[in-house]
Structure formats: structure tokens, C-alpha cells
C-alpha positions in Angstrom: 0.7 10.2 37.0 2.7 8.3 34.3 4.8 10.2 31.9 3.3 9.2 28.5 5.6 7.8 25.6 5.7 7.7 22.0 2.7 5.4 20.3 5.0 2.5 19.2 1.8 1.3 17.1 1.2 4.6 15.1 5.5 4.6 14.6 4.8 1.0 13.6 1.7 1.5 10.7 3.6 5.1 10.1 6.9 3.1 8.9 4.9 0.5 6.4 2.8 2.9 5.4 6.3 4.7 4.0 7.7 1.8 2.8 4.1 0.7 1.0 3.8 4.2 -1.1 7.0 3.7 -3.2 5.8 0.1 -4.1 2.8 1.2 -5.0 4.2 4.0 -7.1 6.6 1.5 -8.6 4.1 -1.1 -9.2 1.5 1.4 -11.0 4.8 2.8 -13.3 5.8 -0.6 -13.9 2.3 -1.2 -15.1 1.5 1.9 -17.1 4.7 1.8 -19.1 3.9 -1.7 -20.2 0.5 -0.5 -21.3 2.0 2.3 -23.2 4.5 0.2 -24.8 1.6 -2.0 -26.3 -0.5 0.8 -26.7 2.3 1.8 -29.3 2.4 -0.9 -30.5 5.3 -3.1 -29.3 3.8 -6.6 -29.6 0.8 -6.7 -32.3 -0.8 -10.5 -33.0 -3.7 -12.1 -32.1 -1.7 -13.6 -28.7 -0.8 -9.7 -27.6 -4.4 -9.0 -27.9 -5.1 -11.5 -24.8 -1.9 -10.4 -23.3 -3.1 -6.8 -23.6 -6.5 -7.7 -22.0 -5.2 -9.4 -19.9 -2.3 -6.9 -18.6 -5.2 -4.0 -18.2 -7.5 -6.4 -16.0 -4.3 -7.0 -13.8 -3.1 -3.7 -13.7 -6.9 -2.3 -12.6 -6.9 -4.9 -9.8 -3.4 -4.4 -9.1 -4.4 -0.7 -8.7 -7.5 -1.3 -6.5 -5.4 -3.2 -4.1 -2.6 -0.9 -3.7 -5.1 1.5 -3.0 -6.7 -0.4 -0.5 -3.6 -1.0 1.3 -2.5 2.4 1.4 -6.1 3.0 2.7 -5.9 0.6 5.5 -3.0 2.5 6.6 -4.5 5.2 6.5 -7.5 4.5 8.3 -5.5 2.6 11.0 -3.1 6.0 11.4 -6.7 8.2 12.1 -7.3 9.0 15.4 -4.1 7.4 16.9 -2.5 9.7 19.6 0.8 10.6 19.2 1.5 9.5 23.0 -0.1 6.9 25.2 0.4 6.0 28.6 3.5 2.7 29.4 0.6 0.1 29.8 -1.6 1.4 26.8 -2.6 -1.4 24.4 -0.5 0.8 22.0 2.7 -0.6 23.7 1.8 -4.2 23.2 0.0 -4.7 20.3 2.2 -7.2 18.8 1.0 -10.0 21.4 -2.5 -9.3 20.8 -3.6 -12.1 18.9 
């Protein structure tokens, strides 16, 4: 019986996911303290208006996707083992294409 090792793919999707949350969390920030900023009124003409629309379309679709990334990660982490055996597709997922 083989000794099993540590999933390389879960350490893999484990390590973007971490790197993925602070953009996210940087990226909705970003966003909201623009919106605040013209919701108080920092830029007021008829070209802000569009700009505003504009900037709260973006920053909703900007939200969906970085939910949906830190979904994916998510869903690809659920029901990973921790260990799999050397010759698991776990330990060569990279040539998998």
C-alpha cells in the first residue's frame, strides 16, 4: 500500500483562492468609495450622470463576477481530500488538457 501525500490540486485552488479574496475585497472598496464619492456629490453635470450610471452597472457586474470566481473556488475546494494516493489525477492535473 502507498503512503498517500498532500493533494497538490486542493494546495493549488487553496492558494488562488487566497490570493482571489483580497482582490475582490479591493475591487468592491475601490468601487463603493467611488460611488459614495458621487453619491456626495463629487462630480454633478449632465456627463457625471452617465458616468454614474454607468460606474453602478459596472460595479454590479464587477460584483457578480468576483462572486462567481470566488464561487468556482469554492465549489472546486468541496469534496477534495486532503491526501490522495502518488498516481492520483490530483498529482497531475496540470497536463490534463
Amino acid at each position: 500500500m502507498t503512503e498517500e501525500i498532500p493533494n497538490p490540486y486542493l494546495a493549488s485552488i487553496e492558494y488562488q483562492r487566497s490570493r482571489a479574496v483580497p482582490t475582490v475585497a479591493d475591487l468592491r472598496d475601490d468601487l463603493d468609495a467611488v460611488v459614495a464619492a458621487m453619491d456626495a456629490g463629487a462630480w454633478i453635470s449632465s456627463v457625471a450622470d452617465a458616468f454614474y450610471t454607468d460606474l453602478v452597472g459596472h460595479r454590479h457586474a464587477l460584483g457578480t463576477a468576483a462572486d462567481g470566481v470566488v464561487t468556482t473556488y469554492d465549489q472546486a475546494v468541496h469534496g477534495q481530500p486532503d491526501t490522495v494516493e502518488p498516481g492520483a489525477w490530483q498529482t497531475r492535473w496540470r497536463n490534463l488538457r
